[in-house]
N, C-alpha and C positions, 0 to 999 in steps of 0.2 A: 311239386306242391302247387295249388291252386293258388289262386289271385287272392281269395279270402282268406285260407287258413294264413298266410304269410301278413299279410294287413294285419287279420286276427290277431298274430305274436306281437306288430309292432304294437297294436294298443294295446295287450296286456302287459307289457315291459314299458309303458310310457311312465316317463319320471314324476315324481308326483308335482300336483301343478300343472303339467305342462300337456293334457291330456287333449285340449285344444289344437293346442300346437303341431303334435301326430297328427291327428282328423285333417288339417289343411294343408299338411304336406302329404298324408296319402290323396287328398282330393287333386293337387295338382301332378302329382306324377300317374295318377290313373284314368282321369278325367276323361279322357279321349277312348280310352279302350275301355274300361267299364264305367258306364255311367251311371249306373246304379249301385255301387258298391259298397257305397255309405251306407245305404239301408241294409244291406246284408249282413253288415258289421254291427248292425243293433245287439244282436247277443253279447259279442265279446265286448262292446261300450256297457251292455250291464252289469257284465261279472267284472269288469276292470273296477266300476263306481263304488260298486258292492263289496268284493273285496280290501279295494281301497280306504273304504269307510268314509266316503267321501260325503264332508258337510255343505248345505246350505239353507240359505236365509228363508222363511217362508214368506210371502205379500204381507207387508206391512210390519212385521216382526224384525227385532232387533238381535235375537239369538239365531243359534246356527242349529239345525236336527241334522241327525247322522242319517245318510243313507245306507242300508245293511239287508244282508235275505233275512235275518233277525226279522225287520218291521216290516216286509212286504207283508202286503195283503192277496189274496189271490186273484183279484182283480187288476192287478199291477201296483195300484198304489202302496203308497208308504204310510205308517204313523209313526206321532211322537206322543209315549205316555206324559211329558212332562209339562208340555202344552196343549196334551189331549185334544191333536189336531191329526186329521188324515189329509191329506195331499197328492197331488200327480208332480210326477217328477220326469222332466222332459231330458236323457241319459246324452241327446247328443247335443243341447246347447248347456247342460247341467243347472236349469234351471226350475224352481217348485211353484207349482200354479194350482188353483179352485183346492183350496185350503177348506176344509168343513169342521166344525166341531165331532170328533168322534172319542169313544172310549169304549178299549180292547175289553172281549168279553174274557179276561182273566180276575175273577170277582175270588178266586183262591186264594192270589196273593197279591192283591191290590193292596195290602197295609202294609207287606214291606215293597212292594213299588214305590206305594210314595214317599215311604219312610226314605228309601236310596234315591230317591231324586234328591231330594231335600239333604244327604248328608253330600253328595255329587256335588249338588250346585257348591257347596262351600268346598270341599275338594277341588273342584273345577275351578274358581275363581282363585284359591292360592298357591294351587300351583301350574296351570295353563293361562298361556300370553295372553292376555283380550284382544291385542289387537291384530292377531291372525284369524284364520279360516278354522275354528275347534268349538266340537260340540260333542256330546256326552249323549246313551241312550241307555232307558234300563225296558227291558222289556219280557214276556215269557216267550220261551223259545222251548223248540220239540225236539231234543236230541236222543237219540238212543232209547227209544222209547221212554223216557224217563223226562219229567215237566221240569227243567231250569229256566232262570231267570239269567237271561244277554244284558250283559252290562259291558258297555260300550266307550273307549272314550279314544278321540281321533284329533288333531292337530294338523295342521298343516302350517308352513310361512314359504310366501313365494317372494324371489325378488328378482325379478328379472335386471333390474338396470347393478345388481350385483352378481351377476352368474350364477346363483346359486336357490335351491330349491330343495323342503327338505317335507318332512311327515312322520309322525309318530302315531301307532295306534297301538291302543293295548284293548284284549278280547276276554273278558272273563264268563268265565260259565258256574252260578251258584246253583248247587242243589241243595234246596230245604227241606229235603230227606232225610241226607246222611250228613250234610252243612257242611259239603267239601266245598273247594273254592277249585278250579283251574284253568287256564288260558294261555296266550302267549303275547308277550311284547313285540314290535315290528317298528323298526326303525329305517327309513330311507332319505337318500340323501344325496342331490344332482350337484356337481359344481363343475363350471363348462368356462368359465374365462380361458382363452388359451388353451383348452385341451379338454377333455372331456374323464372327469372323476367321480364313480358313482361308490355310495356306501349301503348295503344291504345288510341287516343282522337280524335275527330272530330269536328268541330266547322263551322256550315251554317253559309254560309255570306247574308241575304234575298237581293229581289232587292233594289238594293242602287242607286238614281239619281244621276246623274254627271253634273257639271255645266257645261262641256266642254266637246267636243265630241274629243277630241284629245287624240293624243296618249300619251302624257307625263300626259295630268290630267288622263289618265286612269290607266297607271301601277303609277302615285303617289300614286293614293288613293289602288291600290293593295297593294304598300309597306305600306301604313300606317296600313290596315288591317292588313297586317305580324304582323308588330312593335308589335301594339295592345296584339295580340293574344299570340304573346313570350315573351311577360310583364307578362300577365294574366298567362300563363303556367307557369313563372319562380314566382310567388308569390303561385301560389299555392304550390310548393315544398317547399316553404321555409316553407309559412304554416301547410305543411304536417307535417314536418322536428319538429317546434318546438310546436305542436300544438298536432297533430295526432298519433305521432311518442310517445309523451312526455307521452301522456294519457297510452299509453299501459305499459310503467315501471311504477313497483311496487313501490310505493310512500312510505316511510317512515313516520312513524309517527313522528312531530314536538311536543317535548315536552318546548322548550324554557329553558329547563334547563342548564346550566355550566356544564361543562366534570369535576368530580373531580378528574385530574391529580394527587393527592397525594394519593390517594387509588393504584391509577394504579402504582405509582412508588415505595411504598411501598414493595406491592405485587412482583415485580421483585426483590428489595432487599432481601425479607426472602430466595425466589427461590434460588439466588447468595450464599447469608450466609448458607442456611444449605445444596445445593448439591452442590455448588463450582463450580458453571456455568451459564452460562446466559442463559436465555429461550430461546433467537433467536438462541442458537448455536446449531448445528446437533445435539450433546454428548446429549442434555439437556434428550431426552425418556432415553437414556443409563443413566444417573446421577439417574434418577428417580429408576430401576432398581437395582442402585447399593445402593444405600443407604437402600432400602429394606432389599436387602440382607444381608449387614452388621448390620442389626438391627436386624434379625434372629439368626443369628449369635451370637451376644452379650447374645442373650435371650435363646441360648443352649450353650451357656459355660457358662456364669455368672450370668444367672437367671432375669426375669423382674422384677426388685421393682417398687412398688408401685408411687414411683415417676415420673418415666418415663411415665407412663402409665397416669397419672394423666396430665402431662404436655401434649401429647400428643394430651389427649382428649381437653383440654383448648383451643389449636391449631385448633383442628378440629371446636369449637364452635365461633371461634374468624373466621374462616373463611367460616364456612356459614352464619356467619352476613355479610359478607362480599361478597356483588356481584358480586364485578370488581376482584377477588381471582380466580386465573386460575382453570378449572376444574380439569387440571391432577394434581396440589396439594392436591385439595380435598380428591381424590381417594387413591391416594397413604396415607396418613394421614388414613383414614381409614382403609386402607389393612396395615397400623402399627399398629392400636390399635385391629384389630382382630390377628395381629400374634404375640402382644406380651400380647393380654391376657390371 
């Protein structure tokens, strides 16, 4: 494959948000061998924007327009019906500049255009963040030979200094023909601290009738689709969570037996009684250590009798009956009875 077609993939699979961040890391690993590469990459920076539904701010405006093939003009530029504004939108710094008043010659259905802005704006404000990257479009669009109206609505929230990066869009297509409704939701979603997790889901919405050709039954029944589908996403997590998640640790075998705590508190006692420290304490490997060596000791100046050596071993048989008897006891009991036989 070519230098572009492979660029090309990495921008179309750029996480959302982070579209930037691609273009400057292809710039520095190609730099030298193709220096003009960027510009060749202009296609696949449109259809990633486009696709994406990528928003932004127009000069001097406080909301966000969706960029979409929906509002291209064939000029290149973009519009938005709802600030009945055309714009140039520059794909590789993603920025909207020489903003003019315009209004789309769709004079067919201009009354419910502005009827769905106006039920959108309220839509849009209770249930999309303000304080992210989201903006809404309604627009006529040409599909299948047949005049629907692109209702548009896109979110984004970036947080770089949290790893994480996410984007929601949902695409509906009304016809005021047959007054079916249909589209798809699109959920993505980057988290990179420590490791790199990405979440992709899609969900068709087929043609849905509507009883009402109006604007508010048409983005209701949009909001209810949402609802729907952010229920269904948020049960699957949980089910992932305790279900999915649960299956892949290592399960312990359930024997239903009692803990015999008097074994275990035993065993800490002897520890205490003959090295003169508790097992939880640091000294306890030093204890173990030292008491070796004073037993060597006793056994080249005073010679081992047979007693010691006897009780020792008792020790040693009393505690490999004994399973809940710490290992480093064992051991050390042994390295007594080979050093003072």
């Amino acid at each position: 494959m070519s230098a572009p077609s492979i660029c090309s993939s990495f921008i179309l699979g750029s996480p959302p948000g982070e579209l930037t961040e691609v273009i400057n890391d292809i710039k520095t690993l190609t730099s030298d061998d193709e220096p003009g590469l960027i510009n060749r990459l202009k296609p696949a920076i449109q259809k990633y924007n486009e696709e994406q539904l990528v928003c932004v701010k127009l000069p001097g405006a406080s909301q966000h327009v969706v960029i979409s093939s929906h509002n291209r003009l064939p000029d290149g530029r973009y519009y938005d019906t709802h600030s009945k504004t055309a714009f140039q939108f520059d794909h590789l710094t993603s920025t909207a500049s020489h903003a003019q008043s315009y209004t789309h010659d769709s004079a067919a259905h201009s009354a419910l255009i502005t009827s769905l802005n106006a039920a959108l704006s309220r839509h849009f404000a209770e249930h999309y963040p303000p304080s992210t990257s989201s903006g809404f479009l309604v627009c006529t669009s040409a599909v299948d030979d047949e005049a629907t109206i692109a209702i548009i609505l896109s979110t984004t929230k970036s947080s770089p200094s949290n790893f994480l990066s996410a984007r929601w869009r949902s695409s509906f297509l009304y016809s005021p023909a047959s007054k079916t409704l249909r589209g798809s939701i699109q959920i993505s979603v980057h988290y990179y601290e420590d490791g790199n997790v990405a979440l992709t889901t899609v969900k068709s919405v087929p043609d849905t009738a509507l009883e009402s050709a109006g604007a508010e039954a048409i983005v209701g029944k949009i909001a209810a689709i949402e609802k729907q589908y952010q229920e269904q996403v948020n049960r699957t997590f949980v089910s992932m969570n305790e279900q999915g998640f649960k299956a892949l640790r290592r399960q312990l075998p359930v024997t239903r037996q009692k803990v015999e705590w008097e074994k275990a508190t035993d065993a800490y006692r002897v520890r205490e009684s003959v090295f003169g420290t508790s097992a939880s304490s640091p000294q306890f490997p030093l204890a173990l250590r030292e008491s070796l060596k004073r037993l060597k000791t006793a056994r080249s100046e005073r010679g081992a009798g047979p007693g010691l050596v006897n009780w020792a071993r008792r020790w040693l048989d009393s505690l490999l009956r004994d399973q809940d008897a710490d290992l480093a006891i064992k051991t050390v009991v042994k390295a007594i009875i080979c050093g003072l036989a």
